[in-house]
RODO-2510 file (C-alpha; in nm, 4 decimals, decimal comma):
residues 250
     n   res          X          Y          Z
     1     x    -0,0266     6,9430    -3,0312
     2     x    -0,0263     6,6132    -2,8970
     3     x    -0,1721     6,3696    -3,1511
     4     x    -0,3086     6,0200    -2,9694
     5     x    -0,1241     5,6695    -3,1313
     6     x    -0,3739     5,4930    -3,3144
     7     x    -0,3267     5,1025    -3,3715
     8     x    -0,6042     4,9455    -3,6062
     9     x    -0,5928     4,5982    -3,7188
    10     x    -0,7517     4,5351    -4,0814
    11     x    -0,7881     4,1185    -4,0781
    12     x    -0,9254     4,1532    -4,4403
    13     x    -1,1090     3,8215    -4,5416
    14     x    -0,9631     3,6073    -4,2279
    15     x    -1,0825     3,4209    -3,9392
    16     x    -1,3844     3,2532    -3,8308
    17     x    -1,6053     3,2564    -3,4663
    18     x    -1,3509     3,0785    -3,3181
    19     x    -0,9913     3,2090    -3,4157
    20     x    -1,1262     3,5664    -3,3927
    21     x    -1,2520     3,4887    -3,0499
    22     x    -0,9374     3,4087    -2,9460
    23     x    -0,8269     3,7886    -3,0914
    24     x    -1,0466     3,9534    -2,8895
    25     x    -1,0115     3,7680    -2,5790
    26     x    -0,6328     3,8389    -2,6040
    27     x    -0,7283     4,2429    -2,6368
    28     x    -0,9240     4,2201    -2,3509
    29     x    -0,7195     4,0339    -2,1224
    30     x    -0,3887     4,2321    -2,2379
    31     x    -0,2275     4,5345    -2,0721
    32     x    -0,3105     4,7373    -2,3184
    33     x    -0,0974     5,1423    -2,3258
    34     x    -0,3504     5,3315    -2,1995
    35     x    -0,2090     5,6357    -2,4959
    36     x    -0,3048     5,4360    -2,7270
    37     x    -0,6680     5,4139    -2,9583
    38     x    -0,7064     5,1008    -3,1066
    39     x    -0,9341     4,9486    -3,3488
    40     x    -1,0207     4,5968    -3,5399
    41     x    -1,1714     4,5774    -3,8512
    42     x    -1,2920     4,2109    -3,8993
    43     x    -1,5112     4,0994    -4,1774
    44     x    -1,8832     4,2795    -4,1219
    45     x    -2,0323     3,9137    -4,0408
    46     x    -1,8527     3,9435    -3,7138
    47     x    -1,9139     4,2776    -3,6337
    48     x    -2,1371     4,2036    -3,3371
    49     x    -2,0275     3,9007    -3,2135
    50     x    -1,6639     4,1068    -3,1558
    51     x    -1,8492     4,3718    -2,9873
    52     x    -2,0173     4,1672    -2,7287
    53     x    -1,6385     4,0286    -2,6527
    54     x    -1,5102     4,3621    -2,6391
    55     x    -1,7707     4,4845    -2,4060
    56     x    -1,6342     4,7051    -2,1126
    57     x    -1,3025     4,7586    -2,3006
    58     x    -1,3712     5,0613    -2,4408
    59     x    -0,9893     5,1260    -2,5433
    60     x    -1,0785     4,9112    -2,8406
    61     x    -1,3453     4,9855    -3,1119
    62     x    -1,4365     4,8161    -3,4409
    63     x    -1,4035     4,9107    -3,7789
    64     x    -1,6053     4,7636    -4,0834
    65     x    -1,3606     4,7106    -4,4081
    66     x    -1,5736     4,8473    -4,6791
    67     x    -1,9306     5,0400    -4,6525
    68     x    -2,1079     5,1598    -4,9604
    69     x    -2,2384     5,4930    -5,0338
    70     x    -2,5984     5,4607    -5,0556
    71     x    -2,8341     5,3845    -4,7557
    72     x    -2,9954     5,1093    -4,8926
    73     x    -3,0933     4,9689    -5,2409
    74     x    -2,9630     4,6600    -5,4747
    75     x    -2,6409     4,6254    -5,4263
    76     x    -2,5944     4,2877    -5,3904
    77     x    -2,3100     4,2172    -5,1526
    78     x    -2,2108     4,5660    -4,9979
    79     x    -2,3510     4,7048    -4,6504
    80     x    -2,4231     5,0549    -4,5701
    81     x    -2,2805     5,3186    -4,3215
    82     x    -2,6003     5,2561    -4,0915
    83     x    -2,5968     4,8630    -4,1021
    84     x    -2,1916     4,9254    -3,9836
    85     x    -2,3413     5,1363    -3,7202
    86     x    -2,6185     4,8888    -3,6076
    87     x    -2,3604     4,6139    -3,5957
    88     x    -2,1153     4,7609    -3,4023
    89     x    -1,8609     4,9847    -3,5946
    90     x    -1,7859     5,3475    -3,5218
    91     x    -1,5038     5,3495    -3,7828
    92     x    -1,4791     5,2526    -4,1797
    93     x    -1,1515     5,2073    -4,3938
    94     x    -1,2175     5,3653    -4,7008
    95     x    -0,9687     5,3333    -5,0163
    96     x    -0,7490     5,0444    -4,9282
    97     x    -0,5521     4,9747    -5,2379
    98     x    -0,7090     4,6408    -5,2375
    99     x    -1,0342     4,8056    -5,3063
   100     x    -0,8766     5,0529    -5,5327
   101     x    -0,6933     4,8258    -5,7557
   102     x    -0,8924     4,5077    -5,6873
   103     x    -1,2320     4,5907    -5,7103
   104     x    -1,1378     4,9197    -5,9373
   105     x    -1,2693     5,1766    -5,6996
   106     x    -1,1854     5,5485    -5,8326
   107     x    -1,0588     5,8397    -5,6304
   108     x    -1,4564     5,9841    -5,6966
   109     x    -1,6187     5,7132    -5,5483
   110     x    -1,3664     5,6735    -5,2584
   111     x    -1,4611     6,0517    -5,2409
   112     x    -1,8409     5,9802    -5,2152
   113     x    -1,8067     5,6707    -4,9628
   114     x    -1,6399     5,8892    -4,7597
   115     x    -1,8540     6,1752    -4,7696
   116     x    -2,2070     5,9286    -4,6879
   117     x    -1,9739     5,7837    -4,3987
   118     x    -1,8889     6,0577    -4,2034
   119     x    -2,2158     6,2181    -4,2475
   120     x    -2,3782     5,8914    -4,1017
   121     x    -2,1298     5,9538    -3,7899
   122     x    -1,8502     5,7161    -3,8421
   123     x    -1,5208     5,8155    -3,8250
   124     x    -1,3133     5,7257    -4,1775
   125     x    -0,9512     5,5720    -4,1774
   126     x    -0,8678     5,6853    -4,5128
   127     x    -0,6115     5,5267    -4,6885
   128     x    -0,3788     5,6353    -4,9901
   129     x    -0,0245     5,5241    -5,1140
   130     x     0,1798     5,4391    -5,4211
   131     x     0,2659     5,1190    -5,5897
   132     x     0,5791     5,0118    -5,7235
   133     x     0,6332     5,1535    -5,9800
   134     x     0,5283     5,4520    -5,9080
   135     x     0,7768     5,4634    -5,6775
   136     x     1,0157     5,4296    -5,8599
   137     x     0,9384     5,7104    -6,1041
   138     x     0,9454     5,9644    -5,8148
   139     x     0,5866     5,9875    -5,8475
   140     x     0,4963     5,8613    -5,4539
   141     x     0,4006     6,2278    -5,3206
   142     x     0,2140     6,3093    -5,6495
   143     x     0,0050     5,9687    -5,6177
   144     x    -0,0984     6,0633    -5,2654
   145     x    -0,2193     6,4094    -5,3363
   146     x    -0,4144     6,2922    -5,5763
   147     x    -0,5732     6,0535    -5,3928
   148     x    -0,6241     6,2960    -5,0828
   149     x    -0,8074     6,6077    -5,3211
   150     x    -1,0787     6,3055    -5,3630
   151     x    -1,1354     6,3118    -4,9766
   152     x    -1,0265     6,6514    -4,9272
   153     x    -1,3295     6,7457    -5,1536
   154     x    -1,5407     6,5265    -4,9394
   155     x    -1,4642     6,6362    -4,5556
   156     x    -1,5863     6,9278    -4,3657
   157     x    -1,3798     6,7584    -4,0434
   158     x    -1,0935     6,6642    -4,0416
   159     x    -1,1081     6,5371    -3,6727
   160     x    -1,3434     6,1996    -3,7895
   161     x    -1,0364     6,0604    -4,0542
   162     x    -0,7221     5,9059    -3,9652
   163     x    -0,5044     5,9039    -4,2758
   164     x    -0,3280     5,5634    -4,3379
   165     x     0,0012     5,5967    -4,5880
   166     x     0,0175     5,2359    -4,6825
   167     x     0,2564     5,1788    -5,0188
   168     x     0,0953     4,9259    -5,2439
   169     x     0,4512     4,7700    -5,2605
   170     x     0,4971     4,6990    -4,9187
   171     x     0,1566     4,5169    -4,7966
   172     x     0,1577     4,2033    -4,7472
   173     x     0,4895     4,1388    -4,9521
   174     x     0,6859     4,1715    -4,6310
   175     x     0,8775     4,4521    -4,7968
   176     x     0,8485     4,7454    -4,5517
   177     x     0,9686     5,1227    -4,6310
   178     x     1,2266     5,2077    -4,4196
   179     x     1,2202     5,4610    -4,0962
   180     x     1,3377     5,7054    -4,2802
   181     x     1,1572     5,6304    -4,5905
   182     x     0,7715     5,6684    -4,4616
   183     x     0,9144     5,9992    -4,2120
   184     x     0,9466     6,1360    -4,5325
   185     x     0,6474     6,0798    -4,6970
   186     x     0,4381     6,1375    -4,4046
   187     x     0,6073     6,4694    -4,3558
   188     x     0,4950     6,5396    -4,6871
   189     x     0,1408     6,4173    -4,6101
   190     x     0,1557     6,6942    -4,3608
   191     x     0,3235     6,9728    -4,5461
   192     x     0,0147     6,9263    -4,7920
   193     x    -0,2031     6,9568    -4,5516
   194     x    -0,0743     7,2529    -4,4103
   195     x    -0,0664     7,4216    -4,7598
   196     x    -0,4317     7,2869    -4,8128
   197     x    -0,6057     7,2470    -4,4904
   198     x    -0,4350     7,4951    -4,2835
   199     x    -0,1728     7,4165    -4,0408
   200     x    -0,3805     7,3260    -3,7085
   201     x    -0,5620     7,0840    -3,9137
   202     x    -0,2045     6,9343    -4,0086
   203     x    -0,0880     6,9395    -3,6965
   204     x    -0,4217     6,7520    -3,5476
   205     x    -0,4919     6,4601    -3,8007
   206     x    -0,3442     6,1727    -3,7120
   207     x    -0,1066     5,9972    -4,0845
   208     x    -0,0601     5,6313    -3,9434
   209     x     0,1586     5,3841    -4,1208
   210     x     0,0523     5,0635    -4,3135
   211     x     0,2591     4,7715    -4,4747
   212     x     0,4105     4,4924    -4,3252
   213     x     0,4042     4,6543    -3,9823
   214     x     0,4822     4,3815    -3,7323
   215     x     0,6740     4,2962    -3,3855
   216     x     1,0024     4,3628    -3,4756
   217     x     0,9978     4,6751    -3,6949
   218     x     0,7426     4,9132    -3,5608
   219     x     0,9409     5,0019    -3,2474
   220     x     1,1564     5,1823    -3,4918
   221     x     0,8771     5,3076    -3,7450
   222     x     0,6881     5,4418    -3,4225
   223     x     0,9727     5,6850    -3,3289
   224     x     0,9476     5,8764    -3,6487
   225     x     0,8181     6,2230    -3,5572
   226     x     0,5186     6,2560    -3,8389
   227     x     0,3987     5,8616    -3,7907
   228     x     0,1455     5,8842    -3,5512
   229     x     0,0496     5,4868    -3,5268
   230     x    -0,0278     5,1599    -3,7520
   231     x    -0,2827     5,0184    -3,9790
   232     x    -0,1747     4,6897    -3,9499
   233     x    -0,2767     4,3382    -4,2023
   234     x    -0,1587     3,9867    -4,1165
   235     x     0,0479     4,0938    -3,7618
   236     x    -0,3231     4,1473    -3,6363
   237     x    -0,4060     3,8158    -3,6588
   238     x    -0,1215     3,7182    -3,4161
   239     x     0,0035     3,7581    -3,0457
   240     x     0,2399     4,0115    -3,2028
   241     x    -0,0977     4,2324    -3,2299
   242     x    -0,0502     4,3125    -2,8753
   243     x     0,3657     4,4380    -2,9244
   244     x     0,2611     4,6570    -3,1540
   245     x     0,0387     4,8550    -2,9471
   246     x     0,2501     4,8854    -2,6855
   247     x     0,5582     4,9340    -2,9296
   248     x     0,5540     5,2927    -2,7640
   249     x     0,6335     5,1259    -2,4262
   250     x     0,9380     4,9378    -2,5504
***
């Protein structure tokens, strides 16, 4: 089964009206591969002002960062899965390790996020991966079941999450697991999911890579059989945005 190449672009807490204007004007006047699903996730604030941009290029959708579980109520600072919706977003990253080891979000409530997001109708880029030292003790594979039984418990279907392997170690360090290294661990990814999920399920979801992706190394990382795309940090925020999409074309 042929799984579609998904780019997304995470710009985290970066840019402003006019430097992300520039970003999306570069989306929609690039050649983008046609093979290819892409998606930005810009702070929420800009959420609509993106999606008027992107208007008529519908190869590219938005993403909001960070939604909270509940539909509305006082929590100061968050937004919910319908306020993504209203603004623009069909798509949510949910457990980025910055949220998981910054903000101290557990596997549980990662699971419940995940759970009021897809039920709202947005599609979940779901992210999981080891730190260091975790590597190093041979734990990586152990870490990411772990932290995909707290969505597996959480998703009736499988075709609205994208699962994004991104090693703690390697984002935005510029260290970046080799080829070989992430093949591995997504094939893994898979062969859990085939145990767990069944093996059309497997075969369909889509394991993207994530950490220190940019111009230069993701022609490589793209040819790996089980990496099925990026979820991409800083390179977003540059020309090289537009390299990486079409890495399949190189």
């Amino acid at each position: 089964m042929a799984r579609k190449f998904f780019v997304g672009g995470n710009f985290k807490m970066n840019g402003d009206n006019a430097s992300l204007k520039v970003i999306a004007d570069r989306l929609v006047e690039s050649e983008l591969d046609s093979e290819v699903e892409v998606v930005i996730a810009p702070p929420s604030c800009y959420l609509q002002s993106l999606k008027q941009i992107l208007r008529g290029k519908e190869q590219v959708g938005l993403a909001a960062q960070n939604t909270h579980e509940a539909e509305k109520g006082a929590f100061t600072g968050e937004i919910s899965n319908v306020m993504a919706l209203d603004c623009g977003a069909a798509y949510v990253i949910l457990g980025h390790s910055e949220r998981r080891h910054v903000f101290n979000e557990s596997d549980q409530q990662i699971g419940r996020k995940t759970k009021a997001a897809l039920e709202k109708g947005l599609t979940v880029i779901a992210c999981i991966g080891e730190k260091q030292m975790e590597r190093e003790d041979g734990k990586t594979i152990e870490v990411c079941i772990r932290q995909l039984e707290a969505f597996k418990s959480n998703v009736s279907d499988w075709s609205k999450v994208v699962v994004a392997y991104e090693p703690v170690w390697a984002i935005g360090t510029g260290k970046v697991a080799t080829p070989e290294i992430a093949q591995e661990t997504h094939h893994d990814i898979r062969n859990w999911m085939k145990d767990n999920l069944g093996e059309n399920i497997a075969e369909a979801v889509r394991i993207i890579y994530g950490g220190s992706v940019n111009g230069k190394n993701c022609v490589n990382l793209s040819k790996q059989p089980d990496i099925d795309g990026f979820l991409v940090g800083g390179a977003s925020l540059k020309p090289e945005f537009i390299d990486i999409i079409n890495c399949n074309k190189a």
